[in-house]
N, C-alpha and C positions, 0 to 999 in steps of 0.2 A: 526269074532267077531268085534266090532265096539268098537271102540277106545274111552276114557273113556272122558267125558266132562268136563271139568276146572269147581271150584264149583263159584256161581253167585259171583259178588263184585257189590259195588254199586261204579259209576266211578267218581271221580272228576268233571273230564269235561263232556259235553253233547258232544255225536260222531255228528259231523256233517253232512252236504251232503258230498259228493266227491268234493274236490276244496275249501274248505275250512275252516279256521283257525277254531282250538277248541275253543267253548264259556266256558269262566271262569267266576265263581262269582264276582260279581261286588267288588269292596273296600268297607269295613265297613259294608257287607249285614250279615244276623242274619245267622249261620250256622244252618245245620238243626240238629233237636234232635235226639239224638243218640237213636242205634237200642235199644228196647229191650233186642234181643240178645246178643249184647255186651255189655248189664249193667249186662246181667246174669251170661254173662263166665267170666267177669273179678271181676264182683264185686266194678267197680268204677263208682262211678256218675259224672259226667262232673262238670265244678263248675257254679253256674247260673251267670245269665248276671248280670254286677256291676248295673244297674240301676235298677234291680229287688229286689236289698239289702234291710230289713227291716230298717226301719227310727229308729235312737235310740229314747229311751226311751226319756219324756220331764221331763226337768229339775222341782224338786220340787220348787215352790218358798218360801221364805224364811218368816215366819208368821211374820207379823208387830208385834214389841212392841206395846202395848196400855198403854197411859200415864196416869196417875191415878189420878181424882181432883189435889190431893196437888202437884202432879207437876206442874200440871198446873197454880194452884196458888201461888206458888215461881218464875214461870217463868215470871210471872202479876207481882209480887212485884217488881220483880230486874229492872224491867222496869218505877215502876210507881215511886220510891224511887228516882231516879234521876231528874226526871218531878216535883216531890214536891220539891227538893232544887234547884233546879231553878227560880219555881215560889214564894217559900218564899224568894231568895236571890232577885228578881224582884221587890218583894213588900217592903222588909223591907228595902231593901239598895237604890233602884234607884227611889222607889216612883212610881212605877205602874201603883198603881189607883189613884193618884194625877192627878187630870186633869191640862191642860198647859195652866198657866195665863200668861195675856200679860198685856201690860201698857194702858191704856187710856191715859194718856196724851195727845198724837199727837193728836190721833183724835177729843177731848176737844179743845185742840189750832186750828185745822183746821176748827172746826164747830164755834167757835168767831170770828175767824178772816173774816170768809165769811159774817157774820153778820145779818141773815138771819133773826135770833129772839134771844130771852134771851138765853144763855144756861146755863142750872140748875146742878151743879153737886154734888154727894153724898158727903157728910161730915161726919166723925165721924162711918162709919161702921167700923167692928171689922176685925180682919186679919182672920178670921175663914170665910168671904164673899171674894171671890175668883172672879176676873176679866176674862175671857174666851174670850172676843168676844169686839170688839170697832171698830168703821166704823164710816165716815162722809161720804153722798152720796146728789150730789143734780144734780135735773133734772129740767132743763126748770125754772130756778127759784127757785125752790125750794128743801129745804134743808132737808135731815132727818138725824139726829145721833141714832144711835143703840149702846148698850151698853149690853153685855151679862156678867149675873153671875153665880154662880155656890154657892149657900144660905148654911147656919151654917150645915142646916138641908140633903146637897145634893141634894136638888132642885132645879129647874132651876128657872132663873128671867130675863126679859130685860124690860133696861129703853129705852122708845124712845121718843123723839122729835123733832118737826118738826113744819115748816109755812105752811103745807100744808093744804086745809080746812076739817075740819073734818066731814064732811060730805063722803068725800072719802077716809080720814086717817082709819076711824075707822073701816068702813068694809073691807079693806085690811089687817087691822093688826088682827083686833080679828074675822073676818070669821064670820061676819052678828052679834057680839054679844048686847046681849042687853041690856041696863040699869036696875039696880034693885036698885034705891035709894042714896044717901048722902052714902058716908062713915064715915064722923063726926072724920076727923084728926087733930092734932093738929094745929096752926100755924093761922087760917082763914083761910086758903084757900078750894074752893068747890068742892073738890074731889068727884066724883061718883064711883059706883061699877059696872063693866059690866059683864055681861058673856063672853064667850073667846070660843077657839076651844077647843074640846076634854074636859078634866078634868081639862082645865085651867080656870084660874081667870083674872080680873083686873080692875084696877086703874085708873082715866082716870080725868086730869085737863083739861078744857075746856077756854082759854083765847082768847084776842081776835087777837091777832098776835102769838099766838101759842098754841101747842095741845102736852100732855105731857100725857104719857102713861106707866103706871107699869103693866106687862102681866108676865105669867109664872105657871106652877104647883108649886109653890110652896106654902105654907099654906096663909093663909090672913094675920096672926100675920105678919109673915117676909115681905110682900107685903107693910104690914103699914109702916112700920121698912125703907125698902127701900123711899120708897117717905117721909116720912117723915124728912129723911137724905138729900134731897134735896135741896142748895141751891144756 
């Protein structure tokens, strides 16, 4: 009778040839899945690989508030309410829209004393005609005084004078413009009416050692007013 046979096993290691060391699984290699058979007899399932684990669930996000007009328009208010007292403390207290007048004087004395021709200056305008601008400038001989106002009305005005010939005064100052006639000012003297740049006007005395010019947007009344104050 023959001798009974040990039942199969499945071996760890692989039997080698004769002469040589058993091969083992490498470190960190996937074991193999377990029999069938011994998930039946025992009833337990191996646990699966951590990198095979389901990904948790993702996180809900959280629904935005949605802000509703009038918040929005209180958040506009609380902003614009400081922006208004500021600009009314700008206006009322430090003079804002006051434009920055300066003195003519100097440049009066510096255009006399050069001597170049007469110079003509305003008399009797009101504190409501505001001085902005005053220059003596002379090139090669010849002198110009510029005088910038700032009118009752908020319009702009400048007187200028100058020995220069007006033949080439006057198309540099008023931009090609062109005579339309007498203005008929008081005094005798023969003021003309010229056209000017843009929507402007002017004035324009023609003498023979100088050339005397009221320009500016401002209305003709105040234009009169201006040169007429002249002396």
């Amino acid at each position: 009778m023959e001798p009974a046979q040990p039942a199969d096993r499945t071996p760890t290691d692989a039997t080698p040839p004769d002469g040589q060391p058993p091969v083992r699984p490498a470190a960190g290699a996937t074991p193999p899945a377990a029999e069938p058979a011994l998930v039946e007899s025992t009833g337990i399932t191996p646990p699966a690989d951590a990198g095979e684990q389901p990904a948790p669930p993702p996180r809900k996000e959280k629904a935005r508030s949605e802000r509703s007009p009038k918040d929005m328009a209180l958040s506009l208010l609380v902003l614009l309410v400081p922006i208004a007292l500021l600009l009314a403390f700008y206006r009322g207290f430090l003079g804002g829209d006051e434009p920055v007048t300066v003195d003519p004087a100097p440049a009066v004395e510096q255009a006399r004393a050069a001597n170049a021709f007469p110079v003509a200056e305003p008399q009797g305008l009101g504190s409501d005609w505001r001085t902005v601008s005053a220059r003596y400038q002379t090139d090669a001989g010849v002198g110009t005084l510029r005088i910038g106002y700032v009118t009752p009305e908020g319009r702009g005005a400048q007187l200028v004078e100058s020995n220069a010939p007006a033949e080439k005064l006057l198309p540099a100052e008023l931009s090609g413009g062109q005579p339309q006639g007498p203005a008929d000012l008081p005094g005798g003297t023969s003021w003309q009416r010229y056209t000017a740049r843009g929507n402007e006007q002017a004035l324009v005395l023609l003498e023979p050692n100088r050339t005397v010019i009221v320009v500016g947007d401002a209305g003709e009344a105040e234009l009169r007013e201006l040169a007429t104050a002249l002396r």
